[in-house]
C-alpha positions as CSV (number, residue, x, y, z in Angstrom):
1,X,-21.2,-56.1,-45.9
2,X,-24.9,-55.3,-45.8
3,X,-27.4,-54.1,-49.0
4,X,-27.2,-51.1,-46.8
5,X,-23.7,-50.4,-46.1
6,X,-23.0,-50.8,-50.1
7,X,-25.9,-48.3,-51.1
8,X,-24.1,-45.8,-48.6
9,X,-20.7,-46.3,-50.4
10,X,-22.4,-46.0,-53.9
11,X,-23.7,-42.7,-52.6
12,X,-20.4,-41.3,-51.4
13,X,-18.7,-42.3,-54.7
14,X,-20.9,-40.1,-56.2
15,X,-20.5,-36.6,-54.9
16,X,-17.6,-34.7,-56.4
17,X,-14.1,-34.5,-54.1
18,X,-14.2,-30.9,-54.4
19,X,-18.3,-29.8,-53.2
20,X,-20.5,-30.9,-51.4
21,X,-23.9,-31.4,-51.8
22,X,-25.7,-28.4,-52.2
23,X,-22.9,-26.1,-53.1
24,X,-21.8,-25.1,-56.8
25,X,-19.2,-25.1,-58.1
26,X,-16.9,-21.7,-57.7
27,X,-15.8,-19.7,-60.6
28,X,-12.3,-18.9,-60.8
29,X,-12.7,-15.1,-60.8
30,X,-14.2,-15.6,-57.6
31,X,-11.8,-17.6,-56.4
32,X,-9.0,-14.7,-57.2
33,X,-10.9,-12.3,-55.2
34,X,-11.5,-14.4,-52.0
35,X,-7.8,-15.2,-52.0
36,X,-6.9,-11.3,-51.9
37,X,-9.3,-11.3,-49.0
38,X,-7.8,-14.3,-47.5
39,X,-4.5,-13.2,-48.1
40,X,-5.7,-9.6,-46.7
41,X,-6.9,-11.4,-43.9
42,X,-3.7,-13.3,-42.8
43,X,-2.2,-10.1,-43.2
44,X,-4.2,-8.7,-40.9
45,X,-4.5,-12.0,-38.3
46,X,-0.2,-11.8,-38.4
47,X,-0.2,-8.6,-37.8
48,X,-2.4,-8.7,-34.6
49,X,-0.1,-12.0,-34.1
50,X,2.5,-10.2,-34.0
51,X,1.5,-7.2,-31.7
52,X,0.5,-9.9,-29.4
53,X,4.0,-11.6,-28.9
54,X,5.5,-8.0,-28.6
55,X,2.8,-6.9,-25.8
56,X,3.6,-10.1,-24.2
57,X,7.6,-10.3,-24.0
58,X,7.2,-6.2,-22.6
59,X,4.8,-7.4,-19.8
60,X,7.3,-10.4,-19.3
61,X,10.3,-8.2,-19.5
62,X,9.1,-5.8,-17.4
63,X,8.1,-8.5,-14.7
64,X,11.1,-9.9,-14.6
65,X,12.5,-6.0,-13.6
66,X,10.1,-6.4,-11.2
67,X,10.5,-9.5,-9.5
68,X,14.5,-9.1,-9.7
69,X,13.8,-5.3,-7.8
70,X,11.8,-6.9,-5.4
71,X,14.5,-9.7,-4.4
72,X,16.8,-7.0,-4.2
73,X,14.8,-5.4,-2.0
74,X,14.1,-9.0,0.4
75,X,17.9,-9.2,0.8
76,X,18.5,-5.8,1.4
77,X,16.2,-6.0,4.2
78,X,16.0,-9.7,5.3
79,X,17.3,-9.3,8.8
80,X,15.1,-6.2,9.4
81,X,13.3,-8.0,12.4
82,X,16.9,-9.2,14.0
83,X,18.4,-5.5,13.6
84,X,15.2,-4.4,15.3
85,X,15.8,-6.4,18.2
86,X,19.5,-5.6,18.2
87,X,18.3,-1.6,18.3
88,X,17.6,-1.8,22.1
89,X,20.7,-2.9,23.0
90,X,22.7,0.0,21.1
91,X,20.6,2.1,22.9
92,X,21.5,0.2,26.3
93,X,25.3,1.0,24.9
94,X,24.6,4.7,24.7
95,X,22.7,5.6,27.5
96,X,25.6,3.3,29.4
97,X,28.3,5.2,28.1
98,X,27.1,8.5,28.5
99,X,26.3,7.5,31.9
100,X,30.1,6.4,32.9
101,X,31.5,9.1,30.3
102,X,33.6,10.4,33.5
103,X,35.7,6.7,33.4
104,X,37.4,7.3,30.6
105,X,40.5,5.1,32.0
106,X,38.1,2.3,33.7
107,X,39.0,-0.9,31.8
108,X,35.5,-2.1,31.8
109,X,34.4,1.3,30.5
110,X,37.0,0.8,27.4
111,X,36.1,-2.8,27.2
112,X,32.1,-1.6,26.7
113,X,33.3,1.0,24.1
114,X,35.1,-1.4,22.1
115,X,32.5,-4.0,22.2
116,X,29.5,-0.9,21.3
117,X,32.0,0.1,18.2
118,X,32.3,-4.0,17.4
119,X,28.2,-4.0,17.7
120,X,27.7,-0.8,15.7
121,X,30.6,-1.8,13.0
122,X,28.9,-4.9,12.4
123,X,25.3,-3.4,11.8
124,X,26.5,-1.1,9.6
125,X,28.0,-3.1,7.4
126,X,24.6,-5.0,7.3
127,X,23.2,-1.8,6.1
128,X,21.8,0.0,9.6
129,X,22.6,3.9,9.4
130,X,21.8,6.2,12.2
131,X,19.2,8.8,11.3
132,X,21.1,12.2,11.6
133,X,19.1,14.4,13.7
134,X,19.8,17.3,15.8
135,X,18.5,19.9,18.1
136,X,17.2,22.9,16.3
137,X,16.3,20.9,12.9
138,X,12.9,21.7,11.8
139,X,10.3,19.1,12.8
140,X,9.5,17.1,9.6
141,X,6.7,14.6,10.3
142,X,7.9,12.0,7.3
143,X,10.6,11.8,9.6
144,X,10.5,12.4,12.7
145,X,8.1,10.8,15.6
146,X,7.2,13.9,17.9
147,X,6.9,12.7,21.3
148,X,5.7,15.8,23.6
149,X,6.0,19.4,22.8
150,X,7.3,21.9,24.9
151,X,7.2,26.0,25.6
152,X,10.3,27.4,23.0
153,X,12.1,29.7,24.5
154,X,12.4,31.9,21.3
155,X,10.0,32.2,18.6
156,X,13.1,31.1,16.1
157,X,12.8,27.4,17.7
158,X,9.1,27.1,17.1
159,X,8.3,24.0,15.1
160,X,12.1,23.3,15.4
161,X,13.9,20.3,17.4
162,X,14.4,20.9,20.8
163,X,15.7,17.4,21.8
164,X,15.9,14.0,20.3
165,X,15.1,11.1,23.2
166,X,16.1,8.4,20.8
167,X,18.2,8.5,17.3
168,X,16.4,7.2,14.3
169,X,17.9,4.2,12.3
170,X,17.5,3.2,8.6
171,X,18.1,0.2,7.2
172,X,19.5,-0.2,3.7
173,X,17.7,3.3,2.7
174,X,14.2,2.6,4.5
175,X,13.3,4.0,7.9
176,X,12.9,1.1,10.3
177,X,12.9,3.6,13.6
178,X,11.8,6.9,13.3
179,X,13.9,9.1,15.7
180,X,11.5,10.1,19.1
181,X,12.0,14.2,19.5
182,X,11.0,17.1,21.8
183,X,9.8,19.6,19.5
184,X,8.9,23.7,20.4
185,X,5.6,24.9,20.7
């Protein structure tokens, strides 16, 4: 060891465990009244400790209601874009059997009903409801898509239905097709 590295150690052995150089020593009054503060003062940082954790495990609780709404909602309406391509095709099956409604004992007018009720069967069980609407229903736009208005023929069918071109669907409780309607002018 060095001259210099021993003077250092001589100097450190000298100064107290409990100060340090230019403090004095504290009186134990003192010492009584900082530890009420102190012991104030961890009250106070638990508290706020406290009210932390329980603002935290709300927001996380209520994110988890969240997130568990919202995948709810994803399967509920997963196969929105497939059901909306599948919409044309019920329409096709309408228009088709209104159009051969005269056939009733045709087999291949039975054997496109029972493949329609197959199609419609199936989408309703994946959650696809037809929009009631008919003639003489007042016009609501939240729900209805106006397409052209006409003359009414009475003042009683003003603002009212007059004809619905093509039937609304929802899918699992949300609109995915508005229905297309004649309304009276």
């Amino acid at each position: 060891m060095s001259t210099k590295e021993k003077n250092n150690e001589a100097e450190l052995e000298e100064i107290p465990v409990n100060e340090t150089p230019g403090e004095e020593q504290v009186t134990h009054d003192v010492v009584l009244e900082d530890e009420k503060t102190v012991e104030e003062q961890l009250t106070e940082d638990l508290q706020t400790e406290k009210d932390k954790h329980l603002r935290l495990f709300a927001e996380f609780e209520n994110y988890k209601k969240r997130t568990g709404k919202e995948r709810i909602e994803l399967f509920r309406t997963a196969g929105q874009e497939v059901v909306m391509a599948i919409l044309p095709v019920l329409d096709d099956f309408d228009r088709a059997l209104k159009e051969f409604s005269e056939d009733q004992d045709d087999v291949h007018v039975q054997g496109m009903r029972l493949i329609s009720n197959k199609l419609k069967e199936s989408m309703k069980q994946k959650g696809l409801e037809v929009s009631q609407t008919i003639p003489g229903d007042v016009f609501n736009a939240d729900n209805h898509e106006a397409v052209t208005q006409i003359p009414a023929t009475t003042d009683d069918m003003k603002g009212k239905i007059i004809d619905v071109l093509e039937k609304g669907y929802t899918l699992g409780g949300k609109i995915i097709r508005y229905p297309k309607v004649v309304i009276g002018q």
